[in-house]
C-alpha positions as CSV (number, residue, x, y, z in Angstrom):
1,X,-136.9,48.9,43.8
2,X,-137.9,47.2,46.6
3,X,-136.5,43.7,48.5
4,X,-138.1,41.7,50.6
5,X,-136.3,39.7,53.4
6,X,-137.9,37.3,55.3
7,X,-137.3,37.3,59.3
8,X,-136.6,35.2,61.6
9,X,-139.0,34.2,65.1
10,X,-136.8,34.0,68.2
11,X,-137.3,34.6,72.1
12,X,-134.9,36.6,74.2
13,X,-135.4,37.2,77.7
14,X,-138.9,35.2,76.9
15,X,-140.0,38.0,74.3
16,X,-140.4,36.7,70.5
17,X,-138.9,39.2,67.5
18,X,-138.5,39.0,64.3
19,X,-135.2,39.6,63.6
20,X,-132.3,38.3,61.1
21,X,-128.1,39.7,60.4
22,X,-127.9,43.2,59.3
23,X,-125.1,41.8,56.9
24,X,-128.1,41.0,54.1
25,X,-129.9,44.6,54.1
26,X,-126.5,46.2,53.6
27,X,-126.0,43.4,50.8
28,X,-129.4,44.8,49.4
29,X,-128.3,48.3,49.5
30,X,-125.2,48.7,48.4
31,X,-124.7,45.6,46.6
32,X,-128.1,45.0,44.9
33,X,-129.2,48.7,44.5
34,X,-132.7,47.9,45.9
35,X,-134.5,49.5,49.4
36,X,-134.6,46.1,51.5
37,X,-137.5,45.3,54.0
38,X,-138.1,42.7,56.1
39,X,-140.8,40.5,55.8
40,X,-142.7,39.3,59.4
41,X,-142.7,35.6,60.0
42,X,-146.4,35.5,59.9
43,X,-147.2,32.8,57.4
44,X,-149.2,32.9,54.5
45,X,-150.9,36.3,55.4
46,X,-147.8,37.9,53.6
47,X,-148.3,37.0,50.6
48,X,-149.8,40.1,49.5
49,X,-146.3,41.7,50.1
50,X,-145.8,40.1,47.1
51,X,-147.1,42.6,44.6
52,X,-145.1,45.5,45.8
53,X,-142.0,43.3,45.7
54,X,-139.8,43.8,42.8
55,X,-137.3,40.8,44.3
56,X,-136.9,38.0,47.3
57,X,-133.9,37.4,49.3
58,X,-133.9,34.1,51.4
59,X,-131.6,34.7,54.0
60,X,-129.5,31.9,56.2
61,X,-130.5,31.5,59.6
62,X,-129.0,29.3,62.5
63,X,-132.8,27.5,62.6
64,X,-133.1,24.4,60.2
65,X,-136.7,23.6,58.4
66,X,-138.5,21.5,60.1
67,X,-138.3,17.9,58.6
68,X,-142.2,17.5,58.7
69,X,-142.2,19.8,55.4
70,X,-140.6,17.4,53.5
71,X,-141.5,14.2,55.0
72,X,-137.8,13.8,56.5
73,X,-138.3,11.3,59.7
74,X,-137.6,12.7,63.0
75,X,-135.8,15.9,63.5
76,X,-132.3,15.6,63.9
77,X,-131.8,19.0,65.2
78,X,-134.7,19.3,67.7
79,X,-133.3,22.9,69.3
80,X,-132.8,23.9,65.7
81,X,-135.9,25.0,64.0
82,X,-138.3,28.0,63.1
83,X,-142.1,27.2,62.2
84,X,-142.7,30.4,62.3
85,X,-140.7,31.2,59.2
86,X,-141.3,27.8,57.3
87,X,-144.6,28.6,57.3
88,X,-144.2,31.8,56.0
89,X,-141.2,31.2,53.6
90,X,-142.1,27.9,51.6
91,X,-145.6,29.1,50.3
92,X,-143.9,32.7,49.3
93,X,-141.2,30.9,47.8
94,X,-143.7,29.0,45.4
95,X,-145.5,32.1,44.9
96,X,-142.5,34.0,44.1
97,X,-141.5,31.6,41.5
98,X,-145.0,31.3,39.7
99,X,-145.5,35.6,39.3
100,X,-141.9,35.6,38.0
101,X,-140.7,37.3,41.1
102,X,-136.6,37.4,40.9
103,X,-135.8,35.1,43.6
104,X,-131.2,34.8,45.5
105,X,-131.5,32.3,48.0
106,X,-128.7,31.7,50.7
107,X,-128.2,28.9,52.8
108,X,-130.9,28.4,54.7
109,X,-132.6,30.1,51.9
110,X,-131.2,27.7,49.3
111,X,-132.7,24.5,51.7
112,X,-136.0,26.1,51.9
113,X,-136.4,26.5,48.4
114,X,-135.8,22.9,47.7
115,X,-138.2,21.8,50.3
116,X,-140.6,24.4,48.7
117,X,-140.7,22.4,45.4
118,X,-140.3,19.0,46.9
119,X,-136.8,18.2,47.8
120,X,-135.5,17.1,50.8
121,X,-132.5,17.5,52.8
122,X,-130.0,16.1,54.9
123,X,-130.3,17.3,58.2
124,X,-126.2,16.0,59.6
125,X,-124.2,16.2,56.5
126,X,-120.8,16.1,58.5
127,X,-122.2,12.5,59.8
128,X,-122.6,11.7,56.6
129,X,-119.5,8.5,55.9
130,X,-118.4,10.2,52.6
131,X,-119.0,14.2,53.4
132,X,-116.7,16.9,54.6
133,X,-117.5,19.0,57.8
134,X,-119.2,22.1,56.5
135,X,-120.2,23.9,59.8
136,X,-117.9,26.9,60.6
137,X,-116.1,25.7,63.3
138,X,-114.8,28.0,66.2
139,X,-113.3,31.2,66.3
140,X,-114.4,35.2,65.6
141,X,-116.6,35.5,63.0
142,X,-113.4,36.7,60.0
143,X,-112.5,33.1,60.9
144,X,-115.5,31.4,60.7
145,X,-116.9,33.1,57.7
146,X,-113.9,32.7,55.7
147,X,-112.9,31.2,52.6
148,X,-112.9,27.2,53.5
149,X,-113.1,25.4,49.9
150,X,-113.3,25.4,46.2
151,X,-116.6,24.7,44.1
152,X,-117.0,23.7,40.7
153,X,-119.4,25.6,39.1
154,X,-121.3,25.4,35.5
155,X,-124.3,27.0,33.5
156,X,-126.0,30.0,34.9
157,X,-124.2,31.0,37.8
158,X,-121.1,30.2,35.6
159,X,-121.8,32.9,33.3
160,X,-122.8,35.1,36.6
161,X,-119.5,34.8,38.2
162,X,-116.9,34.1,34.8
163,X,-115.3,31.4,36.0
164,X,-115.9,27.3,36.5
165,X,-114.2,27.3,39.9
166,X,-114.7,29.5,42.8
167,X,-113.4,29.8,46.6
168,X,-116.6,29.9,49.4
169,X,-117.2,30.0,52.9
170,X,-118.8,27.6,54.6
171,X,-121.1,27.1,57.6
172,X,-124.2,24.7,57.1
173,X,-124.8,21.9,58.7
174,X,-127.8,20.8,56.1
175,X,-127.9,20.4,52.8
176,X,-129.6,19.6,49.4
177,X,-130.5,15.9,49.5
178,X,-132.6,15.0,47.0
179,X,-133.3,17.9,44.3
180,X,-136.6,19.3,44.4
181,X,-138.7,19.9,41.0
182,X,-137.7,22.0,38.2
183,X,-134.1,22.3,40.1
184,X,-131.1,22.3,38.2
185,X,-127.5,21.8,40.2
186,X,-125.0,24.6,39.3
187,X,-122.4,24.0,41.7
188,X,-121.2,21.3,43.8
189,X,-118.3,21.0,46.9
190,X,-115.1,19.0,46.6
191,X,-117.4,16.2,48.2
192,X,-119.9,16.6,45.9
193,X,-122.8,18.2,48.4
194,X,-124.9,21.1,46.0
195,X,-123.5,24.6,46.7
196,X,-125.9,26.3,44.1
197,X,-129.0,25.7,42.1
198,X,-130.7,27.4,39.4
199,X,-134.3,27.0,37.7
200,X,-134.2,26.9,34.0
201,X,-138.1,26.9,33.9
202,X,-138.9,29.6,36.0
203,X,-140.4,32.7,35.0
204,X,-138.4,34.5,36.4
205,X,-134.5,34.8,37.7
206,X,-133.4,32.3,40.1
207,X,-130.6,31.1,42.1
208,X,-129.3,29.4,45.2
209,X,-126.5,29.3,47.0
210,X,-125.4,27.2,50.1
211,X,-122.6,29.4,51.0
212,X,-122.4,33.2,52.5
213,X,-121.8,35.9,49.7
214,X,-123.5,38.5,51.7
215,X,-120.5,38.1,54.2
216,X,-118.0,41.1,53.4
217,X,-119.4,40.8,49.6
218,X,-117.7,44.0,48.2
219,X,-114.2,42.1,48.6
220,X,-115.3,39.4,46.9
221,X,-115.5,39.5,42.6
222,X,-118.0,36.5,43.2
223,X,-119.9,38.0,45.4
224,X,-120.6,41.0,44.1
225,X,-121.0,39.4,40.6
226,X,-123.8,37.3,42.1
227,X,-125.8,40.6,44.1
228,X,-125.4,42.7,40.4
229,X,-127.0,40.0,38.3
230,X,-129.9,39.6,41.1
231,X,-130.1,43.7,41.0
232,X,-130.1,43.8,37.2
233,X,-132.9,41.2,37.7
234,X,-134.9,42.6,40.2
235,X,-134.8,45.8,37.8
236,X,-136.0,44.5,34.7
237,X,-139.0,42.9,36.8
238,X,-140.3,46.1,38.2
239,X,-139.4,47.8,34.6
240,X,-142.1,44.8,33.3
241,X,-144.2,45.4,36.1
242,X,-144.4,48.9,35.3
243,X,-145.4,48.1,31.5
244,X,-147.7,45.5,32.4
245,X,-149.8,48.7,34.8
C-alpha cells in the first residue's frame, strides 16, 4: 500500500526543494507497513495522486499556514510560512476526507486540517495569558523531542492507544483555535490547548495529533498504537478499493 507525504518548499543556497524529515517515511515503513512517497508542493495539480493513494500523512514542518487561509489577521510569524504547501495541502486534505481516503495528521498537519474545514488557529499560543510554552526549547534534538507533558485523552484515539492519559512531546508554537467543521476534540494539554482531533463523520479514518509520534515511535506503546491503527486503516481502504475495481 502506498502513502503519500506531502513536502515541504524551501531555498538553500537560493535553490527551492521539496523536502521534509526522513523520520515520517521510516514511520510509514516500518511503523505503518505502507511504501511512503512524497507528494511535490505543487498545489492542486496533485490531486490526481489521490487515486493511487491508499492513505495521507500530514507531516509537521517548521513553516506555519498562512493566516490568509483562515481569515486570521496579520501574520504573526512573517519568516514562518509555506504557500507553496498550503496550497497544495488544504484542498487534498478536503479531498482526502470526501473519497474516504484514511487521513494521520501531525502537527503542522493537525493545523492544516482544521484550517482545511474552517477552523482557525492561534498563531503565539505561549503569548497566550493562560497557556503553557509548547515550543521545544533548546538543546539536541533527544532533548527537545522528548516527553514534556501529560494529555487527557477520550473516544477514538482512546480506544487507539488503551489508556485516558498519555505522556507527549511537544514543539508547536500554533495551535487549534477555534474547531473547524465536523471536528471532534480527542485530547487536550494540561492547559487545555487540543493535542488531538478525530472526525466522527468522515468516510473514512481520521486523526490528528499536535504532538510528534513519528519521533523514535517504536519506543513508544502510543506511538506505535497510533501508526498500527492508521496501517490497519490504510489497508482495509485499498482492500475496498480493490472490490469497488
Amino acid at each position: 500500500m502506498i502513502v503519500g507525504i506531502p513536502a515541504c518548499a524551501v531555498t538553500v543556497a537560493d535553490m527551492p526543494f521539496h523536502r521534509t524529515p526522513a523520520r515520517y517515511a521510516h514511520a510509514v515503513l516500518n511503523g505503518v507497513g505502507g511504501l511512503p512517497v512524497l507528494i511535490p508542493p505543487l498545489g492542486e495539480a496533485m490531486l490526481g495522486l489521490l487515486r493511487d493513494l491508499d492513505g495521507l500523512l500530514l507531516p509537521g514542518s517548521p513553516s506555519n499556514v498562512h493566516p490568509d487561509f483562515y481569515d486570521g489577521g496579520d501574520s504573526e510569524t512573517p519568516d514562518a510560512h509555506d504557500l507553496e504547501r498550503d496550497r497544495t495541502t488544504l484542498p487534498m486534505i478536503r479531498a482526502a476526507i470526501a473519497a474516504g481516503v484514511p487521513v494521520l495528521a501531525i502537527c503542522r498537519g493537525i493545523q492544516e486540517l482544521n484550517v482545511a474545514l474552517g477552523g482557525t488557529l492561534i498563531q503565539r499560543v505561549h503569548a497566550q495569558p493562560d497557556k503553557m510554552d509548547h515550543r521545544g526549547g533548546p538543546g539536541p534534538h533527544a532533548v527537545r523531542y522528548g516527553l514534556k507533558h501529560p494529555i487527557r485523552v477520550r473516544g477514538f484515539l482512546a480506544r487507539i492507544v488503551g489508556a485516558d492519559s498519555v505522556e507527549v512531546n511537544s514543539l508547536h508554537g500554533q495551535a487549534i483555535g477555534r474547531l473547524g467543521q465536523g471536528l471532534v476534540v480527542e485530547a487536550r494539554a494540561p492547559d487545555g490547548t487540543i493535542e488531538a482531533v478525530a472526525m466522527p463523520s468522515a468516510p473514512g479514518w481520521l486523526l490528528g495529533v499536535q504532538w510528534h509520534p513519528e519521533w523514535a515511535f517504536a519506543g513508544n506503546p502510543a506511538s506505535v498504537a497510533i501508526f498500527a491503527a492508521f496501517g490497519d486503516a490504510c489497508r482495509a481502504y485499498k482492500a475496498s478499493k480493490g472490490k469497488a475495481a
